[in-house]
N, C-alpha and C positions, 0 to 999 in steps of 0.2 A: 642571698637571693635578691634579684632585683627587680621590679617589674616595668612590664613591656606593656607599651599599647597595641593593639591590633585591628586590623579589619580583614574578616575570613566571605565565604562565600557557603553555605550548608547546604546539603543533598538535595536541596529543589531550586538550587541557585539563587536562595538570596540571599541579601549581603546582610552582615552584622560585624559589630564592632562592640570591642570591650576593651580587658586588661588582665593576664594574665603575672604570676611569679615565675620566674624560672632562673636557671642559672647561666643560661646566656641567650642568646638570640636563635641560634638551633638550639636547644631543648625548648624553647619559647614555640618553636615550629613543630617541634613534633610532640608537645602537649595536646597543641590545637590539633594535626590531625588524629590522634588517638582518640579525640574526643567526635573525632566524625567531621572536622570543619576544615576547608582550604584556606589556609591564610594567601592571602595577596598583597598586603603588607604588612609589617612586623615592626616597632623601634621601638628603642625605651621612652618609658614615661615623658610625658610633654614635645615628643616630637612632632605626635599625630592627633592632640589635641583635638585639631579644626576639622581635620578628617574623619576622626572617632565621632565627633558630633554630626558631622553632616549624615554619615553614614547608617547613626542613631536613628537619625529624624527619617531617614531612608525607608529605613527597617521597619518604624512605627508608624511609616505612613504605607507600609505595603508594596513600596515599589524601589528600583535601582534611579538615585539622578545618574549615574554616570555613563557609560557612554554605550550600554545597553538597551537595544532597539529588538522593541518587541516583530514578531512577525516569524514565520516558516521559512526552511530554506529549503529548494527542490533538489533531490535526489541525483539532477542531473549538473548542478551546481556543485555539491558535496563532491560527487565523483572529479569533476574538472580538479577541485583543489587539491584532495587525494593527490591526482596524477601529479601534479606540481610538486605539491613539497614532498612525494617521492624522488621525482628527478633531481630535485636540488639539494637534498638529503643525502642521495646517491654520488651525488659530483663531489660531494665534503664538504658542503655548507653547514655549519651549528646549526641547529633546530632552532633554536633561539633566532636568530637572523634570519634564517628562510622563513618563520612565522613574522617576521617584520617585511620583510619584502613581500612575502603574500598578501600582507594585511593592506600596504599602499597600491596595489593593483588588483583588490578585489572590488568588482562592480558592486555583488550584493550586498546593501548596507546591515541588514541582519548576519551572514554573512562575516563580514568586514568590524561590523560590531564583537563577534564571538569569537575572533582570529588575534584582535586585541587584547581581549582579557584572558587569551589563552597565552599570550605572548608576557602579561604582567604575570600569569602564575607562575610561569616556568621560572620566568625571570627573579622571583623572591624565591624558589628554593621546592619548588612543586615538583611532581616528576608531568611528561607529558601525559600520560595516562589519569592521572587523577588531577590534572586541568579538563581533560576532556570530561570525565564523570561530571564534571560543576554544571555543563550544558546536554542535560539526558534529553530533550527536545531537537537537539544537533544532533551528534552522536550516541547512535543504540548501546545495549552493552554488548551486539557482538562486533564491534570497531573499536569501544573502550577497551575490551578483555583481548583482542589481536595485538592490539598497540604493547597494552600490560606485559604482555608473551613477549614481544618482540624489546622490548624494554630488556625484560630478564635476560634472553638470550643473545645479547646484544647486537640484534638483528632488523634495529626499526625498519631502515629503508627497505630491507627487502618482506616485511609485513606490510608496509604500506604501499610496496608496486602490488603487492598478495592482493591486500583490500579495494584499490583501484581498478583492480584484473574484476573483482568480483563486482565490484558496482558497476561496472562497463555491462556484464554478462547479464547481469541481472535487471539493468536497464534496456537493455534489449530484448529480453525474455518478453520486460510487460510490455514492450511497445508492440512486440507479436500478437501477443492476449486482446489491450486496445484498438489493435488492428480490427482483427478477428470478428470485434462488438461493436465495432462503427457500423459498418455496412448494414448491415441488419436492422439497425436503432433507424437511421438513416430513411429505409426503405420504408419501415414500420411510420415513420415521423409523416412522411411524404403519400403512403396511401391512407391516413388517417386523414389528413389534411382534404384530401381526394374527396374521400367521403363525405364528410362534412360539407364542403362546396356544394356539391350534387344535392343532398339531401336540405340543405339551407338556402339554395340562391334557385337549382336550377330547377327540381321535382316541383317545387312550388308553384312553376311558372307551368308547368306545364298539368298541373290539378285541373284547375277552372276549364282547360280545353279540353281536359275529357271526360268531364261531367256533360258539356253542350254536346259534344262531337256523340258520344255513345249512345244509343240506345238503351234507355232504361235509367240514365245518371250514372252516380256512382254506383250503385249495387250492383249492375252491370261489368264492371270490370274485371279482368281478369287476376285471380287472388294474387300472383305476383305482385301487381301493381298496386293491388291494394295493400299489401304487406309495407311495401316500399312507400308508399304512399302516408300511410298508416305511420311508420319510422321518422318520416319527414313531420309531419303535425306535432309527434312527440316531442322531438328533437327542438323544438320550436319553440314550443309552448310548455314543452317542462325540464328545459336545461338547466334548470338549478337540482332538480334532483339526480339527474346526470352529475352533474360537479359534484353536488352533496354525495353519492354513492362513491367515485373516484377518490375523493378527500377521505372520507372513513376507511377506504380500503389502503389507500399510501399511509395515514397514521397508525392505523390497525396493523399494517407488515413493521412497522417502522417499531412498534409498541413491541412487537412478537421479536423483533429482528433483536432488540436489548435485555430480552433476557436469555438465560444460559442455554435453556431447551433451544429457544428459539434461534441461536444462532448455529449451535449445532444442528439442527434440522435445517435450515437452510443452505450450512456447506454441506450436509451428506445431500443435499440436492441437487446445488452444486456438481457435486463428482459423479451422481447417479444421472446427470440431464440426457437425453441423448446424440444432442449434438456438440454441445459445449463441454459435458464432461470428459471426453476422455481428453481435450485438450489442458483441462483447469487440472485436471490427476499427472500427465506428464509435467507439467509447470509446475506441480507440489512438488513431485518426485528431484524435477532437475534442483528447485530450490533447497531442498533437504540435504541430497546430497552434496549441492554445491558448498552449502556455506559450514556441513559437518565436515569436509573434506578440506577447505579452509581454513579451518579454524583448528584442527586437529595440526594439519599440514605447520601450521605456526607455530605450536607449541601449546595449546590448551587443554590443559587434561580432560579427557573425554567424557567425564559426565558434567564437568562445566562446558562444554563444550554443547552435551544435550539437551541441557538446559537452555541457553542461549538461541538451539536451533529450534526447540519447542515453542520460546517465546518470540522467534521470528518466522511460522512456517504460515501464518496469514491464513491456516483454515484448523478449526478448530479440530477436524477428525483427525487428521494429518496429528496435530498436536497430542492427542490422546495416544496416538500410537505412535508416536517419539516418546512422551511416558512412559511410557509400557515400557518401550527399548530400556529405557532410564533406568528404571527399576531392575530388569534385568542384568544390564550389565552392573551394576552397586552390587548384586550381589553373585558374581564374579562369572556369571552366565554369557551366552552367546548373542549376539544380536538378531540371529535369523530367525530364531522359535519365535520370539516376539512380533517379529515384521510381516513372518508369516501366519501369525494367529491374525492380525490386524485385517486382513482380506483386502489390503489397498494396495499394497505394493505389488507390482508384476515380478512375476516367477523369472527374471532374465536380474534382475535388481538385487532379488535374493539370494541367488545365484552367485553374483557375483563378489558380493557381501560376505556369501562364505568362504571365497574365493582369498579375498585381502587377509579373511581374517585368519588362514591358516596360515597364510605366506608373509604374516604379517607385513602388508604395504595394505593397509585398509583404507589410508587419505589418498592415496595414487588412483586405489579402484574405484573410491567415491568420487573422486575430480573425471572422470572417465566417465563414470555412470552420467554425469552431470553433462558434458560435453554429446554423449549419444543423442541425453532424452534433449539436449537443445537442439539437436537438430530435428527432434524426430517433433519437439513443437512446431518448427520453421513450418516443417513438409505437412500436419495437421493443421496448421492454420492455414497454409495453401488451398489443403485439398478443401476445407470447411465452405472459404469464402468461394472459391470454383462451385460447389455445391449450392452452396446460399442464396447466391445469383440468378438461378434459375428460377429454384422455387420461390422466391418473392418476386421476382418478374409473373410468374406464373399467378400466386396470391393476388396482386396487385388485379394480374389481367380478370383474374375472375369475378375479384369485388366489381369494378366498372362496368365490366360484362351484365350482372346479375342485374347493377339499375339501368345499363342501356335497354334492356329484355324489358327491363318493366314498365319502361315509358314505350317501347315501341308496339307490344304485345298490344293494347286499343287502336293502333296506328290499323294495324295489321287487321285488326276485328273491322275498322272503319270501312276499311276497303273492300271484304270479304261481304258484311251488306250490302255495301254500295255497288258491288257488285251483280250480289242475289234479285 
């Protein structure tokens, strides 16, 4: 038996280094991963000395020196690289060298940091799939588990045009949804602002002229303007208990939003709202289906499969009743009893669900499902913001309205005496 030095990378990606026995350099490799660890380099004793040390001092001080950069990489980044090193996967480039080529013309240096040490693990004897597992901040498990699939099946590049296809779809789904919430924030941002103005610079200006101008002072006026009148003094002279009230109620939801009730009551609110929910329930559904019907579509046995999609469905109801499915189909059940005990899924979903599952093509009908309900978000979030538009044009007009009334209503009295 001879021993090796090492430096591996463990399930939250950081690096360590030791020294294993073994009876050569692969069974030295597959010690370490039996043991849960990615080696990234491997040699016998005193080769890596300097490296085991550095890597030591690494590990005990908490952090990677090497060429690991901290920081996020955006969703619409991820997908561009996907597309790439499918195409060049596709053309018959070794993985190894498309991971080098990618790695010299990626902008993001997060990014460009992760694409390197994916290109070292491969390179000592890794598969790509559990390089990718080293970076779970990067890639999810359900990119890790498609790849794994397509590894098996010896199918990568067409798992990876798969997972490209799906990040493209699903990048555009939420840029619909972010659509959808601008406008509105927007409007709300802009007759906030309104108000404030009026009630702080302009109501003000006009107090002192209609205590002299009216008959009788202020008690004299008409309660409109005293109301408004009244809102402006506050707004003045007690804005700190305004903030004070807004600050408790943003940490107060924020306090409720991190625990388990609380986030569950907020997505079944979520889906129950009346304007916003039936589009955030199409958008669960397309993403349910989409990435079950992906992920099946590749080769992932179906309850890793629902497992994967429960921990990617972004709303916790959604999630419960992908459980549910989960449980059922484990023990050897249908999926439709389940979806339809749930009361979320639409009766056209279920339908079709039972559809696949006699004809067995259930990832064909769920890729399908997925392509409908994205259109039918496109054409909801259309008709939302056509809707939206009015009614806060109209909001807006009526807040303005309500303090022009109230500043003019003594105008009006003035004249009405001065008249009499």
């Amino acid at each position: 038996m001879a021993k090796f030095e090492y430096i591996a990378v463990n399930n939250k990606g950081e690096e360590t280094a030791g020294a294993i026995e073994a009876g050569s350099k692969d069974d030295a490799i597959n010690k370490l991963r039996g043991s849960g660890l990615f080696p990234t380099n491997v040699a016998p004793e005193g080769q890596l000395t300097a490296a085991v040390k550095q890597a030591k001092r690494s590990a005990a001080a908490g952090k990677s020196k090497g060429r690991k950069v901290k920081g996020k990489v955006k969703s619409k980044s991820l997908m561009v690289w996907t597309r790439q090193l499918a195409t060049l996967i596709d053309s018959g480039l070794p993985l190894l060298r498309g991971l080098n080529v990618l790695s010299n013309q990626e902008p993001n240096p997060v990014l460009k940091s992760t694409v390197l040490q994916l290109a070292d693990s491969v390179q000592t004897g890794s598969t790509f799939s559990e390089s990718l597992a080293q970076h779970p901040k990067v890639f999810d498990k359900l990119y890790v588990n498609m790849v794994k699939a397509g590894e098996l099946g010896g199918v990568l590049e067409l798992v990876l045009n798969r997972l490209a296809g799906y990040q493209e779809k699903a990048q555009k789904l939420k840029n619909k949804i972010v659509s959808a919430m601008v406008y509105p924030v927007i409007v709300i941002v802009i007759a906030m602002g309104i108000v404030v103005f009026l009630l702080t610079y302009i109501v003000p200006q006009f107090k002192d002229i209609f205590e002299n101008m009216v008959k009788g002072g202020a008690e004299a006026l008409p309660p409109l303007t005293k109301g408004v009148i009244g809102a402006s003094e506050f707004m003045q002279s007690q804005w700190y208990i305004i903030v004070a009230v807004l600050a408790a109620g943003f940490f107060g939801f924020k306090a409720y939003a991190a625990t388990s009730a609380g986030k569950k009551g907020i997505d079944k609110l979520k889906l129950k709202s009346p304007l916003f929910g039936p589009v955030l329930l199409k958008s669960s559904v397309a993403r349910f289906t989409r990435t079950l019907g992906t992920l099946v579509t590749s080769g992932v046995p179906i309850l890793q499969a629902l497992n994967i999609t429960r921990d990617t469905a972004g709303n916790n109801i959604v999630a419960d009743a992908i459980m549910k499915v989960h449980d059922a189909v484990k023990e050897g059940e249908s999926m439709v009893n389940p979806l339809q005990a749930s009361k979320i899924f639409p009766p056209m979903v279920i339908s079709m669900v039972e559809v696949g599952e006699e004809t067995g093509q259930l990832p064909e009908m769920l890729l399908k499902i997925a392509d409908v309900y994205d259109d039918e978000v496109d054409n909801s979030v259309s008709a939302l913001t056509s809707m939206l538009e009015p009614i806060m044009i109209v909001v807006l007009a009526v807040i303005v309205a309500v303090i022009v009334l109230a500043l003019f209503q003594p105008l009006i009295k003035v004249i009405t005496d001065f008249s009499a």
